[in-house]
C-alpha positions in Angstrom: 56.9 -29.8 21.2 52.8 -30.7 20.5 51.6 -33.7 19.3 49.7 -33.5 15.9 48.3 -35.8 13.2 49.9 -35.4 9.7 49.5 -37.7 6.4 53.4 -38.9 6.0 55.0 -40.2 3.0 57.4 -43.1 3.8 58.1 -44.4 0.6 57.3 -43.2 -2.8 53.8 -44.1 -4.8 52.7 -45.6 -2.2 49.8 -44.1 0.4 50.4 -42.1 2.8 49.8 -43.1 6.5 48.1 -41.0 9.1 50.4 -40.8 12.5 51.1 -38.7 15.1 54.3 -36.5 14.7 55.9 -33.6 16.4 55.9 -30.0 15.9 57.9 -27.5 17.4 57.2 -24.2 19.1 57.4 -21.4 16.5 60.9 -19.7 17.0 62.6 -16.5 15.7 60.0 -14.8 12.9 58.2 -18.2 12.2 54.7 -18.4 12.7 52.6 -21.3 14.1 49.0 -21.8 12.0 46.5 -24.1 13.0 44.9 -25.1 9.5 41.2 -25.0 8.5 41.9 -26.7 5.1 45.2 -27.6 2.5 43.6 -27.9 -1.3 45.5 -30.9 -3.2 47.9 -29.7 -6.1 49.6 -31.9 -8.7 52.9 -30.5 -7.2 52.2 -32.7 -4.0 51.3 -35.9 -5.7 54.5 -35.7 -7.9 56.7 -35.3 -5.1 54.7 -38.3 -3.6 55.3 -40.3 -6.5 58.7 -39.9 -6.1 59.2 -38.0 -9.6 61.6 -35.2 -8.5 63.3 -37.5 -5.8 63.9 -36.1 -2.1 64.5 -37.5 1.4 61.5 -39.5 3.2 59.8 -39.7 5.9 58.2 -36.6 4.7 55.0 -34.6 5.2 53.7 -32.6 1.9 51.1 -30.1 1.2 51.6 -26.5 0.8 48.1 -24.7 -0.3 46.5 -24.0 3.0 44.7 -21.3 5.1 43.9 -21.6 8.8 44.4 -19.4 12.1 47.3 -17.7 13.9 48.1 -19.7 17.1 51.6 -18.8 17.7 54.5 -16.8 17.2 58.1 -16.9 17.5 59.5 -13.5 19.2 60.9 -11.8 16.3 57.6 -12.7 14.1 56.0 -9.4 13.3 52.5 -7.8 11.8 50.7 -11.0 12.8 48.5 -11.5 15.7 47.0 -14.8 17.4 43.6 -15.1 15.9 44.1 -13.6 12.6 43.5 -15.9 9.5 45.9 -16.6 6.9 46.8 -18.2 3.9 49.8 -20.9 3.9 52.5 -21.2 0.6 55.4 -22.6 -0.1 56.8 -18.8 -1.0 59.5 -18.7 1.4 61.6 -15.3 1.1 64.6 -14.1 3.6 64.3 -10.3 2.3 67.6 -9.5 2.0 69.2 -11.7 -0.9 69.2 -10.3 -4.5 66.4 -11.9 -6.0 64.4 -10.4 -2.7 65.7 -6.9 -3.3 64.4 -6.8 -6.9 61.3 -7.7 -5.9 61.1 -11.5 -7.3 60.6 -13.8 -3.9 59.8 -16.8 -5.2 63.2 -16.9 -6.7 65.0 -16.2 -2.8 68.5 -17.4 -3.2 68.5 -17.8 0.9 69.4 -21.5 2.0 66.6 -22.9 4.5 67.2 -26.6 5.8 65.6 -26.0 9.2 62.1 -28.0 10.1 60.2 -27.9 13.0 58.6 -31.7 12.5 59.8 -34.6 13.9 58.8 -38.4 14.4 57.6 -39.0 18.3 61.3 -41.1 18.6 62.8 -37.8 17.6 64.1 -39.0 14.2 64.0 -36.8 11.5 60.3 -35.7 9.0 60.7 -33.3 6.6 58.3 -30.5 6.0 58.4 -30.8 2.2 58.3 -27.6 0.5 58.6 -25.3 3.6 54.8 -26.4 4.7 54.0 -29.5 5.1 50.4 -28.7 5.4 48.8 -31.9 5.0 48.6 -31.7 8.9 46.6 -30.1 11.7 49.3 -27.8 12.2 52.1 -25.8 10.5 55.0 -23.6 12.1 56.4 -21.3 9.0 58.4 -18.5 8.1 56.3 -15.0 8.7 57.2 -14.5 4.7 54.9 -17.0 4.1 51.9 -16.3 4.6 49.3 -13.8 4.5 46.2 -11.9 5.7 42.6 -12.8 4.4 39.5 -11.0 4.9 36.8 -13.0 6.9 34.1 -13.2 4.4 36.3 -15.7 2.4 35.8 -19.4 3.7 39.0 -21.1 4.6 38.8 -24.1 1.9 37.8 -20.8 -0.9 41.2 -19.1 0.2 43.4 -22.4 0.3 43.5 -21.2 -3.3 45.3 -18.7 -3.4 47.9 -20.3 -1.6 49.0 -22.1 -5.0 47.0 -22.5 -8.0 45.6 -19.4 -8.4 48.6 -17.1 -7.8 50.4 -19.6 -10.1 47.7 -19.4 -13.1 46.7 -15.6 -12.7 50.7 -14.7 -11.9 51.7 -16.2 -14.7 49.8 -14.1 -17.1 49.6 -10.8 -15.0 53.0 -10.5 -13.6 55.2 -13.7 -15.7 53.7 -13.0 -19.2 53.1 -9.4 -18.6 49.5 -9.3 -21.1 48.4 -5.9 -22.0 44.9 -5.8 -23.0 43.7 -6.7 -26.3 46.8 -9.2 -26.5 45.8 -13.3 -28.0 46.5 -15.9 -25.4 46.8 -20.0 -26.0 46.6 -21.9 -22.4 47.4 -25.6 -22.9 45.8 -27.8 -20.2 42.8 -26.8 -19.0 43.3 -28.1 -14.9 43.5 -26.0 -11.4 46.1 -23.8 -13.1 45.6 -23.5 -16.7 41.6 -22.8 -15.3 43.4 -19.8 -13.6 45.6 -18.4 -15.9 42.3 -18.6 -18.3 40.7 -16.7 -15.7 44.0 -14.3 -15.4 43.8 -14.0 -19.2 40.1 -12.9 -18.6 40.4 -10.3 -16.1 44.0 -8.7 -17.8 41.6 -7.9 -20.9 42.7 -10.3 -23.2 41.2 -10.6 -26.7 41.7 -14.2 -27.2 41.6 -16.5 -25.0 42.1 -20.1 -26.5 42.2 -23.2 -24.8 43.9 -26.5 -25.5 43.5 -29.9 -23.7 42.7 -33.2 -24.5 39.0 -33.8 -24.4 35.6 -31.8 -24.5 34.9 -31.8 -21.0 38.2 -30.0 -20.0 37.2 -27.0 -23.3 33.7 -26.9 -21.7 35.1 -26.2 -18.0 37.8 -23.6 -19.7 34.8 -22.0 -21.0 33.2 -21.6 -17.9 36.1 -19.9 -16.8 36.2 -17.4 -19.2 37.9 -19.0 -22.1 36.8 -17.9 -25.8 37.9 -21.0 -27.5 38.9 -24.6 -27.5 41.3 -26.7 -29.2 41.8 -30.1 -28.8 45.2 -31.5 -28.8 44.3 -34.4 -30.5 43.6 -32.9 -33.4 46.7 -32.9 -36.3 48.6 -29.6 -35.4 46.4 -28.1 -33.5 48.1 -24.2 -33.9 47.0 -24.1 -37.5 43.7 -24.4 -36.0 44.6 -21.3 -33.6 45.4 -19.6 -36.5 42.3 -20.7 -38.7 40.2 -19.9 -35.3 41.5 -15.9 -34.7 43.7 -15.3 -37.7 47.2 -15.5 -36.5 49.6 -17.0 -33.5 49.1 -16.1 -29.6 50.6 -13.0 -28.0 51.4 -15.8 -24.8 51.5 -19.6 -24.6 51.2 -21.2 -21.1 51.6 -24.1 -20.8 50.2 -25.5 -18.0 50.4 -28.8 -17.3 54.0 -31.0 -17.2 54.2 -33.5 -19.9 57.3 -32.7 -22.2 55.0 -33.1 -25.4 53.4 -30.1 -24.5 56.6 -27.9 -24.2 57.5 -29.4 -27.8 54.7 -27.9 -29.8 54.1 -24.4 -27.2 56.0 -22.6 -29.7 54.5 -23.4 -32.6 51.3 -21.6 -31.0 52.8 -18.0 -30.9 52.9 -14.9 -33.0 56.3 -13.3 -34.1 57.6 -11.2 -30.9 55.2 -13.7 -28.5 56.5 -15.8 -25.9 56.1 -19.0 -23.9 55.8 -19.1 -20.1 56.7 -22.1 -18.9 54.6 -23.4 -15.8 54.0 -26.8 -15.4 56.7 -29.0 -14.1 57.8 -32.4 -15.8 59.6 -35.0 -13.8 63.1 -34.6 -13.4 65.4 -35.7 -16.5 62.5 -35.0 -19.1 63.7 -32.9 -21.8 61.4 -30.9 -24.8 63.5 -29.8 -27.8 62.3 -26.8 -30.6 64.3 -24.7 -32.9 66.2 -22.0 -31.6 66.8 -20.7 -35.2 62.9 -19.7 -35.4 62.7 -18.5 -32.2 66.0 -15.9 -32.7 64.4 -15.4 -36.1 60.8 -13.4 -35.1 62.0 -12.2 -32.0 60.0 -15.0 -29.8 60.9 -16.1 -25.9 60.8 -18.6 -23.4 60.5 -18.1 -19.8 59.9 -19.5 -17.1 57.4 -18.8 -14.0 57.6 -20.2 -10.6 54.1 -20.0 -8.5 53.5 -16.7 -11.2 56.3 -14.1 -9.8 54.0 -13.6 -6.9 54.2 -10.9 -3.9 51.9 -11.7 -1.8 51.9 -8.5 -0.1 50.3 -6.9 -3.4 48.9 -9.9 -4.9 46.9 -11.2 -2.1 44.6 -8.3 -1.4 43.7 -7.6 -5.0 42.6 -11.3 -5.9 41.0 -11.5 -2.7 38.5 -8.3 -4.0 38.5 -9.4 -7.2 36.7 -12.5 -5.5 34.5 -10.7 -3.5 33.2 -8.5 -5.9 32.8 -11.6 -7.8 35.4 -11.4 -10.8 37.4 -14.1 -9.3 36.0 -17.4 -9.4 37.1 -19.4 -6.6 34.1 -21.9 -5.3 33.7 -23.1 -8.6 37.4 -24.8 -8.7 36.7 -26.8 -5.5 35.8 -30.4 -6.4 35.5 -32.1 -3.4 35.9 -31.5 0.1 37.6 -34.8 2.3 39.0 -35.3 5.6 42.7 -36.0 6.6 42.0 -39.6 6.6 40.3 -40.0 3.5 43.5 -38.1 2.1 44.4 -41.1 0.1 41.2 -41.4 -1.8 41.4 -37.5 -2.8 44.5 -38.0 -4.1 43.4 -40.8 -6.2 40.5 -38.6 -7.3 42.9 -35.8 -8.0 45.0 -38.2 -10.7 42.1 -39.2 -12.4 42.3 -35.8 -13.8 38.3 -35.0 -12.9 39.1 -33.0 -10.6 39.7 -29.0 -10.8 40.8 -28.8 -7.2 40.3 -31.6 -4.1 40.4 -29.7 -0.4 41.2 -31.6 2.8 39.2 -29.9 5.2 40.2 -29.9 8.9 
């Protein structure tokens, strides 16, 4: 066991505390990663708020990058030194969902956690990471390699948001180019499916959020057009704008009202990926009879169907050659104890992406 600070959660919507806890020793094929940075993702702060419940004291966080310090003996293709990215994408190889090639959806149970409190009493490592710490011992399947020209709070990134927003064009929505393509919400993610939308050859790529400044930044990030929500229906606005309804609809963001009018956005045969994540007993409704009727769908896409073995090196050289924005989504840049005030930053909804920086 090492001693190492962490931001716990002890009760929900309330701050977290900076304390010492315990973390131990990688074992088996886990991997121990000494952290340069962990970006802060909406994900995190509804956890903290306590909207999809789960046991406390806990330790959150799960978009990181940082250094190789240890590894357990069966851990393989890793070695001390190398830097990595951190995410939640926990896979045991070996289950169904593994074997078709879809780990984010691994059917393996995993209960075990290497933190503890310093009496020995239980902490949680929320989400497989709890990264909002100096340290993280993780499953190999975790993580992966990144090239050194990419700064450690740049490549946090890719631990979450951006495999979620690119992923869930690319792999979830599967866009061919030429394709028509409505993001609603126009944070971390929906900037990065915009950007996904970009890069995949979309014709169309049309935003919708709730005030200018959010349009303005989707623009920046490659977005043809804007739509305000506020406006009455809003899709007959799409369809004013580029003459019919959207190949894809992500939907970005979690409130239910969203999920209620997605549909209305799309073109016969189009579908609705489902991304963002309201709290737990929110329901959307829609008519099933229109959907069956012009052949429409609804699916959903959990940190965008990643693999990180073939998704992380080609967003990393899409970055490097500079068709991947990454520094431009960063914020702000805090330290672990000033965690509290970048999460209050982050909810002001300001923010494209706050980094705690170690």
């Amino acid at each position: 066991m090492q001693t190492i600070r962490a931001a716990v959660c002890r009760s929900f919507a309330e701050p977290l505390t900076i304390e010492d806890v315990q973390l131990a020793a990688p074992t088996g094929r886990s991997v121990e990663v000494t952290l340069e940075a962990c970006a802060i993702c909406h994900s995190d702060i509804s956890y903290i708020d306590g909207s999809w419940g789960g046991d406390l004291p806990a330790v959150y966080g799960h978009e990181a990058a940082g250094k190789v310090t240890a590894v357990g003996p069966d851990a393989k293709g890793y070695e001390i030194g190398e830097r990595v990215i951190v995410t939640l994408i926990r896979s045991c190889g070996a289950c169904a969902s593994c074997g078709e090639g879809r780990p984010t959806a691994c059917e393996s149970p995993y209960r075990s956690t290497p933190l503890s409190m310093p009496d020995g009493s239980a902490l949680l490592q929320a989400m497989y990471c709890g990264a909002f710490a100096e340290k993280v011992v993780v499953d190999q399947s975790q993580i992966a390699g990144i090239p050194d020209a990419i700064a450690s709070d740049v490549a946090s990134l890719l631990s979450c948001g951006v495999i979620t927003g690119v992923g869930a064009v690319v792999n979830a929505a599967g866009l061919r180019a030429g394709q028509d393509v409505v993001v609603i919400g126009a944070g971390g993610v929906g900037l990065n499916a915009i950007q996904g939308a970009r890069i995949a050859g979309a014709r169309r790529v049309v935003a919708v959020d709730m005030t200018e400044e959010k349009l303005a930044d989707a623009q920046e990030f490659g977005a043809t057009d804007g739509i305000l929500a506020t406006e009455p229906k809003p899709w007959r606005r799409l369809r004013e704008m580029i003459g019919r309804g959207a190949d894809a609809v992500l939907v970005t963001v979690g409130a239910v009202s969203a999920y209620d009018t997605a549909p209305r956005y799309l073109a016969p045969g189009g579908k609705v990926v489902m991304v963002g994540m309201p709290a737990n007993g929110a329901k959307s409704t829609y008519e099933p009879v229109i959907l069956a009727a012009v052949g429409q769908g609804m699916i959903g896409s959990k940190m965008g169907d990643t693999v990180l073995a073939r998704d992380i090196p080609w967003l990393t050289d899409l970055y490097l050659q500079g068709r991947l924005k990454l520094d431009e989504l960063i914020s702000g840049r805090w330290s672990l104890d000033q965690i509290n005030e970048a999460i209050a930053d982050t909810k002001s909804g300001a923010a494209r992406r706050n980094v705690i920086v170690f």
